[in-house]
N, C-alpha and C positions, 0 to 999 in steps of 0.2 A: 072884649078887645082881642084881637087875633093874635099870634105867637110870634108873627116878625113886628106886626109894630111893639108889640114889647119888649124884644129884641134890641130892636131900634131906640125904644124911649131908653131902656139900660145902656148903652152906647152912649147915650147924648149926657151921661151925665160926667162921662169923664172931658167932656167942654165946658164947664162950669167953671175951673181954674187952670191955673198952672200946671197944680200940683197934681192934680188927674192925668191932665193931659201927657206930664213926663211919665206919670206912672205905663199909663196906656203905650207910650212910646219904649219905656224901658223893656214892657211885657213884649212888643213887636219884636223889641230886638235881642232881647234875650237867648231863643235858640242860636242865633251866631255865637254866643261864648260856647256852647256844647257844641256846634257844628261846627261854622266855619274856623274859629281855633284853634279846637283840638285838632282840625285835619291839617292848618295850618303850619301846625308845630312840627307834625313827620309829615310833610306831605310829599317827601322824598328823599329819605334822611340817608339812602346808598349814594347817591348825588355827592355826599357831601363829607364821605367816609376819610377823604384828603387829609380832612380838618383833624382828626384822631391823633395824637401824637405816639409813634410806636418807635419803639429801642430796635437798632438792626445791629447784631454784633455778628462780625465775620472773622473770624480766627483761623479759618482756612489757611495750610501752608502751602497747598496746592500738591500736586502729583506728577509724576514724569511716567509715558507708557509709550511702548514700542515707537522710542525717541520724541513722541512727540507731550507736549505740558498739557495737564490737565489744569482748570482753575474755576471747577464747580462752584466754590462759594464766591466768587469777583463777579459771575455770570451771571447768578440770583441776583447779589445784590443790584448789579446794574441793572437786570429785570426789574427790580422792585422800587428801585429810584426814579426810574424810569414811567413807569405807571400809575405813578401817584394814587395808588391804591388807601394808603395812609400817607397820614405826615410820616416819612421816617426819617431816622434821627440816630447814624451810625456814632456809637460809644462804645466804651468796654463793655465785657459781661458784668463786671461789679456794679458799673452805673448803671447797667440794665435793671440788675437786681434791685436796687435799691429804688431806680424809679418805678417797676411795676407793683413794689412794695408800696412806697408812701403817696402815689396815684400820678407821679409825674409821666410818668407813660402809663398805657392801658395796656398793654402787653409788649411781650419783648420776641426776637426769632433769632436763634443763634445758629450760623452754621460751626461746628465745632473743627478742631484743627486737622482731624483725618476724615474730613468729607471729604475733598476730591480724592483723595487716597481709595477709601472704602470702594467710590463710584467707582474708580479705576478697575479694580480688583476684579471687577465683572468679568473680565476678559482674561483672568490671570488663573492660578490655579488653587488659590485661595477666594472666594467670591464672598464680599461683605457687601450688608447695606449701609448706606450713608443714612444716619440718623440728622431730620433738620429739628432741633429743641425750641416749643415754643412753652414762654411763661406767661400765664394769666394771672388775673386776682378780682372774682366774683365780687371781690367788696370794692372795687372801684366803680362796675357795671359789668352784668350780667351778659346784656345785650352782645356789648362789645367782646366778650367773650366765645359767644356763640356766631356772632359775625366772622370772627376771627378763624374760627376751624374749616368753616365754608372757604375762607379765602387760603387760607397753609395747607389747605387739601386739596386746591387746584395748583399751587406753588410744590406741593409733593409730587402730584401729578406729573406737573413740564418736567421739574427734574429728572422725575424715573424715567418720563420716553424720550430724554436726551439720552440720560443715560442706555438705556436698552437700543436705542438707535447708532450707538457708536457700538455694543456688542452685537447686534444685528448687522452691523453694515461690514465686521471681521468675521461675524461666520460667513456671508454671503459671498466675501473675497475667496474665503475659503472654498469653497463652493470653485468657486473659478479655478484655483489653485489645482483641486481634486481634479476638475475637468480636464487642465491641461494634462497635469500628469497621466491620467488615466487614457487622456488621447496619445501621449506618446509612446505608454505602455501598449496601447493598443495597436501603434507602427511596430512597435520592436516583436509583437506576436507575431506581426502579418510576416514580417522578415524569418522570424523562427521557423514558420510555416514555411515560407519560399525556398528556406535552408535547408531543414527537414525534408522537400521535398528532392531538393539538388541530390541530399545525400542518400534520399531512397533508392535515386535513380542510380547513383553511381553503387550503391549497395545491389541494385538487383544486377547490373552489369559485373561488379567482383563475382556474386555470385555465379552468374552463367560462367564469367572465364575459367576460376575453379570448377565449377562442374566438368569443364571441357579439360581444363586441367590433370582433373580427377581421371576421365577418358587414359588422357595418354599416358601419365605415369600408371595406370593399371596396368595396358598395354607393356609400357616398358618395364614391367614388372614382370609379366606374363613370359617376354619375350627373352627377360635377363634368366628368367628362370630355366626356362630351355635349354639355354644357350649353358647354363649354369648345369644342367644333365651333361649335355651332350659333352663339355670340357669334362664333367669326370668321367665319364665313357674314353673318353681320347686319352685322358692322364693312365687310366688304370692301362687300356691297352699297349698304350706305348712302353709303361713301365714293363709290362708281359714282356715285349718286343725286346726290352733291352735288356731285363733278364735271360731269354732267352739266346742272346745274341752274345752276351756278356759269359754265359757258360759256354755255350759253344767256343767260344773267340780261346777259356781258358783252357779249353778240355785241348782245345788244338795248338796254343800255342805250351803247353802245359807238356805237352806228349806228342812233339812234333816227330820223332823216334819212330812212337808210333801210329804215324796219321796214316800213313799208306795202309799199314793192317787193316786199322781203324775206318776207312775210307773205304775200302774196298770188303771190309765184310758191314757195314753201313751206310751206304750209301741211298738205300732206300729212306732209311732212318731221315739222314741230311735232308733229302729230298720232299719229306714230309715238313721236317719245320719250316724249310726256305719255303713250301705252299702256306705255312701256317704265316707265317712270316706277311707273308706278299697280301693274305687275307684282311690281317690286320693293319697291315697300312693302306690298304682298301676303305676299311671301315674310319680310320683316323682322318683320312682325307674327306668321307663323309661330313663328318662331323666338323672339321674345319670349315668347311664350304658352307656349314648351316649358320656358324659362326660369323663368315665374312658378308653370307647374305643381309642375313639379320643388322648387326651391327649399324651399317649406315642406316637402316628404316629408324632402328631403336634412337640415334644420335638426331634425325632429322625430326622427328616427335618433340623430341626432347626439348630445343631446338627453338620450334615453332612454339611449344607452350610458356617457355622464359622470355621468346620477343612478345607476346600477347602481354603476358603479366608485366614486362616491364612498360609496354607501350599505355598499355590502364594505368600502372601504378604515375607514371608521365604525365597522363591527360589530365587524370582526376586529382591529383595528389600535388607536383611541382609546379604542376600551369594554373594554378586556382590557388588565388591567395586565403579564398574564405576560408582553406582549407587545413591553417593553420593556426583558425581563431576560432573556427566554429565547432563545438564540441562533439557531436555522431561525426563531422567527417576527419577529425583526430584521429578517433578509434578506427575509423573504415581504413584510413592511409596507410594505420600503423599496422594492421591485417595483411592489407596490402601488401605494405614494404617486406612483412615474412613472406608473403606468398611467392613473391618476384624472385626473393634471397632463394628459396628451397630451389625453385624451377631452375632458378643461374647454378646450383650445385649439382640437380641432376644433368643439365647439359653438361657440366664438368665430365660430372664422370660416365656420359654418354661417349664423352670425347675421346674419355683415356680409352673406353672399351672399344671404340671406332679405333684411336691408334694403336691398340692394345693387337685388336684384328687388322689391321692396316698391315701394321709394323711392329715386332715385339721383339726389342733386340737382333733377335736372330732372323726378322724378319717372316712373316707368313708365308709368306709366295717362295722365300727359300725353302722353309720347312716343308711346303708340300712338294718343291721341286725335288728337294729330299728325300720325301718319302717315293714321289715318282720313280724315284734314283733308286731307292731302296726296293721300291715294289718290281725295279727292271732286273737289280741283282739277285732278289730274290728268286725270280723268277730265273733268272739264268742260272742260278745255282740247281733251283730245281731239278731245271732241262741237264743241268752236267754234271747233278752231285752221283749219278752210279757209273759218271767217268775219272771221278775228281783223283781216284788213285792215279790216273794217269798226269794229270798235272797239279799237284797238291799242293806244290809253290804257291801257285796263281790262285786256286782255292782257300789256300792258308792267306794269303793277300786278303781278297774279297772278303773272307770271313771278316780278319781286324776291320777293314773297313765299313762292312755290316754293321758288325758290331760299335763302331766311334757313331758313326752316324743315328743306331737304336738311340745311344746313350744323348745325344744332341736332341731328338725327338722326344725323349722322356722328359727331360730337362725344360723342354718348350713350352711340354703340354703339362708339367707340373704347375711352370708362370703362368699359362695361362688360364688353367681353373680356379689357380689364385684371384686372379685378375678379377674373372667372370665372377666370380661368389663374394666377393669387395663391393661389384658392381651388384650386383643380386641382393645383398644387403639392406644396402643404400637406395635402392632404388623403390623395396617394399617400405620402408622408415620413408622415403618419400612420398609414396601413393598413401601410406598411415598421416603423417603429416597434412598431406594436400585433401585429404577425407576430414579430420578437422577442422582444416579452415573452412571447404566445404558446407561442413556444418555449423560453424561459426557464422559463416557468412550469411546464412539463413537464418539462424537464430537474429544475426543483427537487421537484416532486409523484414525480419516479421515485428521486432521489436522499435524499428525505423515506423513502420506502417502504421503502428499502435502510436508512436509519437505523434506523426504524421495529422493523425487523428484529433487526438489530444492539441494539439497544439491549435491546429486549425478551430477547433470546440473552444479554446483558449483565445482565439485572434477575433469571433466571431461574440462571444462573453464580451470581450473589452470593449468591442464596437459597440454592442449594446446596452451598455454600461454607460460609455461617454456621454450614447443618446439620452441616458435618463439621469445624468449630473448636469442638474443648470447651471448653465456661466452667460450671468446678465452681464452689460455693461453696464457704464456707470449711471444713465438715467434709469434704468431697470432696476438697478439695486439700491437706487434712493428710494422707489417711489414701493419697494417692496419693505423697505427698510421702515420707511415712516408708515406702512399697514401694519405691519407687525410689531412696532415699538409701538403703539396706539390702536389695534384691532378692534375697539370699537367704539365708536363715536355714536354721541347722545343726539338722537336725532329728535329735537323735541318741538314739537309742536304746540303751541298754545294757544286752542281757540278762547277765541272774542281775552287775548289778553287785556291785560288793565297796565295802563304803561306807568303806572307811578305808585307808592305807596299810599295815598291819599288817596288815590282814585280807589285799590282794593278796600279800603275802609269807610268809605263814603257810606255804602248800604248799610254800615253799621252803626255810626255818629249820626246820620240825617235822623232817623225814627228817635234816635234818644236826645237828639235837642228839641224835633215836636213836641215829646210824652214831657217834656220839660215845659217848652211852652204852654202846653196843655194845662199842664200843672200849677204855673202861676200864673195862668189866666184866672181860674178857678180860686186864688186865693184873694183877687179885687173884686172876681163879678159872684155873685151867689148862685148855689146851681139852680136855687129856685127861685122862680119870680116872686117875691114877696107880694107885690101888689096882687098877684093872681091870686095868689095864695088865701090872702084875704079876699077877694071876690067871690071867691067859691067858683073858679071858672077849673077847667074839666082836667086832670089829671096829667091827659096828652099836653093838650094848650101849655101847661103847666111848664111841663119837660119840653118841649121845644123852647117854649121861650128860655128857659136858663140853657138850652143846649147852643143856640143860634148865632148869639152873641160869642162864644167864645169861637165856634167855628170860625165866623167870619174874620177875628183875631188870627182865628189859626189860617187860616188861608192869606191870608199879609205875611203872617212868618214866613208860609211857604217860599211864597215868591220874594220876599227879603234873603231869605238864605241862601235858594238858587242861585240868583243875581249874584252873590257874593262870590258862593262857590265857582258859576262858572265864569264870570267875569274878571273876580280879582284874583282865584285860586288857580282858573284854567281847566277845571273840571269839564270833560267832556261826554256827554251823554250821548247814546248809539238811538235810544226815543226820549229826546227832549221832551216833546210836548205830553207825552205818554208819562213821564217821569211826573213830571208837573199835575198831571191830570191825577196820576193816583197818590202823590202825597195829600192830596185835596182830600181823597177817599182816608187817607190814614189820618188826618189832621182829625175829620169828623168822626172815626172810629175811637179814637182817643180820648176827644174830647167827654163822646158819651161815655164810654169806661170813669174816667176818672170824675163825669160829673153822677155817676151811679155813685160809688165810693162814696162822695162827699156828700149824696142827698140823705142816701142811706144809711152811713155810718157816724154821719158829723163830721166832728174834729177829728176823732179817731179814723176816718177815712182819708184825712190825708196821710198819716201814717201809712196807712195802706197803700196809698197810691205810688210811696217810695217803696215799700216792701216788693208789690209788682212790678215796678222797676226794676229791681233788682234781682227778680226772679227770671225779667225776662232777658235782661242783660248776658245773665250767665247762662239761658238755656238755648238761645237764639244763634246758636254758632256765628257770633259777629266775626271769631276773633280766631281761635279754631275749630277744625271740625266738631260738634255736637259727642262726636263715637268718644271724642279724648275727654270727654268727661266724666266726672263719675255717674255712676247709675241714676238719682235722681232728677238730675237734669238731662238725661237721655229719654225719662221717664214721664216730662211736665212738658216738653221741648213740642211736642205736637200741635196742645193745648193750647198757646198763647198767641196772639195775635201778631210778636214783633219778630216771630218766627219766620211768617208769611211775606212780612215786609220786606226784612232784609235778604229771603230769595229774591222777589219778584224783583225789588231794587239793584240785584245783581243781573236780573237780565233785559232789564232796564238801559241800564249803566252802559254796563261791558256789552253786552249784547246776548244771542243766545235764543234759544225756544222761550218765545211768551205764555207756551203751558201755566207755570207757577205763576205769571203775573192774574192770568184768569182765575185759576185758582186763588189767589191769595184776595182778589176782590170780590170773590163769593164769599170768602170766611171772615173778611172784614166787614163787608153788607150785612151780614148775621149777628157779628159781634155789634153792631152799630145797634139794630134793630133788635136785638137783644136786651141792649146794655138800656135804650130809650123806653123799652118795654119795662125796665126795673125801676127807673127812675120817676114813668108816670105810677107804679104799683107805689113807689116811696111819696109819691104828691099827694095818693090820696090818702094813704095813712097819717102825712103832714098836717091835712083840714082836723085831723079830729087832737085837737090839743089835751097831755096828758099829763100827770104829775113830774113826767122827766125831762119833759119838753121846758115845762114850766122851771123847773131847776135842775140842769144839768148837772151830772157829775163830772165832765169835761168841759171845756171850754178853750177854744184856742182862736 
């Protein structure tokens, strides 16, 4: 008889009663308690995270900053009220405590009473973090524990780039703040510069008019000095004159008895002084004359260089208001105002020496009509002093005369070398002075230039200063605000996601309610056809027929499960029909595993068949990655066949490169063909019945 109808004939016996038939039914539908229930149970338990009951205590007193309220913990909370992230469930922190204690809540979050404070701070000159305190308790669940930090670590998260967005959004004002100033610092340079350069300009002008200054007070220095010889030339002479005049005058009127003797054996004598005489008010009237020339040039110098300074010191100084706010032209005006002072004192005394030669008391133009006078008696005495015995009256006259008038002359020209060497004085202290300023003026005209400089290097800095302090406005500074209080953001992409927890776990519950099914198929149907068995029919025959029957079992599971899953559960598969196709392939892979086990090993084979369960459970990374476990199941993980499954079932599922689905039906075709190969080798060891056979030492 062939391997399906014996197949077939083991099938029909579970229609003989009831009790078969529920058994046969139970065994169909038995993978759904491993499949669809267990996925049933989480098949999207963040869904439903609402339900959780958590403690929210906010003790926050809130904070006040640069006038405006902070109220960091009111904000959370209503974030978190708001979200229905959990059940929450505002109490105190005592009642917190005590319910994450005895399991009435699963955890608690408190904001404590210096958070907004702390947050504030950031901005202040003490800068604290706000601590937000969350309490757990492992022994209520675990899970919920670790749920929990994923979610107070996005909840820490908002906070800090709130918070860092309000200190971001006061440096950025700042930012504005700096810009302004720095722009108006930067007009008040350009002004400094403009100033700077006004007072250059009026600095190099002081300078030239000093210089020209310098010119004529030399000049009048030059001139005073001269004039300053020439009056002691004239003083000394005329004192000669009036000594000489003044003895004569005494000798004659002294010994008027004997002027006639005198006169007549002297006369030559007379005649020689009155030449001497006449010579030297020759020479005196020179010297006058050089005096009276000079004089007005020296006054008009004088003169012209006080209207210059004072007409500068006018322009630049009283007609210019900058001029007594702006700091170089302070200093330049107050230069100035001495310069204008000294030039107004030497016209002064340009003036006395002009009236001085004009007019000096006795008059200049008398004094020389005087000496005229004198230089005409002179002279006549000459011509008559070797007749004067003859009228010695009139000679003794003419002498006192001589004589008052010498002493008038002396007297003249004493004031007036006074005069002149007053003026000669005063006038080198003024060319000394006016050489100072001079060089003052130049010192400040070079030290102006150097500002000049500086300033503008200064006005030129700030301009490009300004340009490089950003001042956004207001959309600029939110949108730079919220970069930089969250600079980077999770850009995540998740291919072929799985959109529920049920679905990521699918590839790993489906293989383990087959190998289940599998499993109590194998404990109503025998892996060996017994009738073959006793026929003595061929090894193979043998092993298909105990394999065929349970496939076809397993193939009903299959498609009972599916149905469930994607029907009642909603599971969605990216290759339905491909999904379907190779649990077919892994139903019959299993099948043969587990029906080698039991031909081979007996009863002790079913033991086994749970032991590889559970080897392949933990090695088959259902649940996490394979690397997070220890060594021996990194070690066996290759090996087993539920390895292959639950890849290919991932990209299956979710989607992804069918690589691993082809691979995984080459190594389960193998394991099949394998497993059937061990099974006919255990058939035909089965035909030769042995003393163990005949009395087991197990039985189940």
């Amino acid at each position: 008889m062939r391997s399906p109808k014996l197949a077939a004939l083991e099938l029909k016996r579970f229609g003989r009663g009831k009790l078969p038939r529920a058994a046969l039914v139970a065994v169909l539908l038995l993978p759904l308690l491993y499949g669809a229930l267990y996925l049933y149970s989480f098949w999207d338990p963040y869904s439903r995270l609402d339900k959780i009951p958590v403690a929210l205590v906010n003790e926050d007193r809130g904070a006040t900053t640069d006038g405006r309220t902070v109220n960091a913990g009111d904000d959370i909370a209503k974030g978190l009220l708001e979200s229905n992230t959990f059940a929450w469930h505002q109490v105190s922190d005592e009642e917190a405590r005590k319910g994450v204690e005895d399991g009435t809540y699963y955890l608690s979050l408190t904001m404590p009473a210096d958070f907004s404070s702390r947050i504030a701070s950031s901005s202040g000159d003490s800068p604290e973090t706000g601590a937000l305190r969350v309490r757990t308790n492992d022994a209520n669940n675990y899970i919920v524990g670790q749920i929990s930090r994923t979610v107070f670590s996005e909840v820490r998260t908002a906070a800090s780039t709130k918070s860092s967005r309000t200190f971001l959004d006061k440096i950025f004002i700042s930012f504005s703040g700096i810009h302004d100033a720095t722009a108006k610092a930067a007009k008040g340079a350009t002004d400094l510069k403009n100033g700077v350069d006004k007072a250059k300009k009026g600095s190099k002008s002081l300078s030239d008019g000093l210089a020209d200054a310098k010119t004529g007070s030399g000049d009048l220095a030059a001139g005073l000095k001269k004039l300053d010889k020439g009056a002691k030339d004239l003083e000394a002479g005329s004192l000669k004159v009036a000594q000489g005049t003044q003895s004569l005058a005494d000798k004659v009127n002294g010994t008027a008895d004997k002027v006639r003797p005198y006169l007549a054996n002297n006369g030559t004598s007379i005649r020689d002084t009155a030449k001497l005489t006449s010579d030297a008010v020759v020479a005196v009237r020179n010297n006058l004359d050089d005096l009276v020339e000079r004089a007005p040039l020296v006054r008009t110098g004088a003169h012209a260089a006080d209207k210059e300074l004072a007409t500068l010191h006018r322009e630049e100084c009283e007609l210019r208001p900058e001029a007594k706010t702006d700091e170089p032209l302070v200093r330049i005006c107050g230069t100035l105002a001495k310069a204008a002072q000294s030039a107004s004192d030497v016209a002064t005394l340009a003036d006395d020496v002009h009236t001085l030669a004009k007019d000096n008391t006795g008059d200049l133009k008398a004094l020389d009509a005087k000496l005229v006078k004198l230089k005409k008696q002179a002279d006549e005495l000459a011509v008559r002093a070797p007749h004067l015995d003859e009228d010695v009256e009139g000679a003794i006259k003419k002498i006192n005369d001589l004589n008052a008038g010498a002493q008038k002359v002396a007297k003249g020209a004493d004031k007036l070398h006074s005069g002149i060497s007053s003026a000669k004085t005063g006038s080198t202290n003024l060319d000394t002075g006016i050489g100072k300023l001079k060089k003052g003026a130049g010192e400040l005209d070079g030290g102006l230039f150097k500002l000049a400089d500086g300033s503008g290097e200064l006005a030129v800095g700030l301009h490009d200063g300004v340009k490089q302090i950003p001042d956004y406005d207001d959309k600029e500074r939110d949108l730079r605000t919220e970069v930089m209080a969250d600079p980077v953001k999770l850009a995540a992409q998740s291919l072929h996601k799985a959109p529920n927890y049920g679905t990521g776990f699918a590839p790993y519950f489906i293989p383990l309610s087959l190998w289940v099914g599998a499993m109590v198929a194998y404990m109503i149907i025998q892996p060996m056809n017994r009738r073959a068995l006793a026929a003595g029919g061929s090894a193979w025959r043998i092993a298909l027929a105990g394999w065929l029957p349970v496939v076809a079992i397993g193939v009903l599971q299959v498609g009972a499960l599916m149905s469930v899953l994607h029907w009642g559960l909603g599971l969605q598969m990216a290759r339905a029909a491909g999904t379907v196709g190779f649990l077919a392939l892994v139903t019959c892979c299993f099948a043969a595993i587990i029906q080698w086990l039991n031909a081979r090993f007996g009863a002790a084979g079913r033991i086994l068949v749970l032991a590889v369960l559970m080897v392949q459970l933990t090695s088959a990374g259902g649940t996490y990655p394979v690397q997070t476990s220890p060594g021996f199941f990194n070690a066996v993980h290759p090996f087993l066949p539920m390895t292959y499954v639950v890849e290919a079932l991932r990209r299956l599922i979710s989607g992804g490169d069918p690589g691993p689905v082809w691979q995984a039906c080459a190594v389960l075709t193998a394991f099949t063909l394998g497993a059937l190969a061990l099974t006919a080798l255990s058939a035909r060891r089965k035909q030769v019945w042995t003393l163990d056979r005949l009395h087991p030492e197990l039985s189940l």
